[in-house]
N, C-alpha and C positions, 0 to 999 in steps of 0.2 A: 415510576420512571416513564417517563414519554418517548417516543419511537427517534428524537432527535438523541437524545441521552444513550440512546441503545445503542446507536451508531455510533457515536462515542467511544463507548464500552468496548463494542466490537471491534472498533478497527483499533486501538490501546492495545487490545489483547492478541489480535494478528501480530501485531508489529513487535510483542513481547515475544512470540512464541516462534516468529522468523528467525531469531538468533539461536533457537535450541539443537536445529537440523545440523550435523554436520556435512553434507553433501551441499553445495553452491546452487543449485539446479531446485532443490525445494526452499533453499533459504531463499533467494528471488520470486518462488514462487507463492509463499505467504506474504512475504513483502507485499508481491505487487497489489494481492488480496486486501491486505491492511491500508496501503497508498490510495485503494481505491474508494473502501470505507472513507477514509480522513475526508479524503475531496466529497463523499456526498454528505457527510458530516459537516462539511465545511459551507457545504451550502445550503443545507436545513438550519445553518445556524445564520442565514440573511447574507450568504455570499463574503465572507473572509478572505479575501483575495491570498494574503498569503500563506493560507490555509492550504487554500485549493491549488496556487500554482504551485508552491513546493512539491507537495505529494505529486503533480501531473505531471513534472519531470520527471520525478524519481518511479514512475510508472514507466513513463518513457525510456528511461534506461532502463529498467529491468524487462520489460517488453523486447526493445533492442536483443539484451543479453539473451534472452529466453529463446527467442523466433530468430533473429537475423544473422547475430555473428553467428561467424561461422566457427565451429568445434575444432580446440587443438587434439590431436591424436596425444 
């Protein structure tokens, strides 16, 4: 398995294992883990564009969620 193949692997298995958390707070926060993978995946595989911008929005938003909105009581 080659180190592109791993990334692969790895962010697959982020993005499986983001749905297992029931708190919102880690499930965005494997997400974003795996989002991030995808995109460097995306680009050891010769730049896949919509590889890469998928995943960089959906970082985007989950980064958003994580850091900036602001917390309902």
């Amino acid at each position: 398995m080659d180190s592109t193949e791993l990334f692969g692997y790895l962010a697959m298995t982020f993005l499986v294992v983001s749905f297992l958390p029931t708190q919102v707070r880690k499930v965005r926060m494997i997400n974003l883990i795996a989002c991030a993978l995808f995109i460097v995946y995306g680009v050891l595989l010769g730049f896949k564009w919509p590889l890469i911008i998928s995943n960089a929005v959906v970082c985007i938003i989950q980064i958003y969620h994580l850091f900036f909105r602001k917390q309902k009581n």
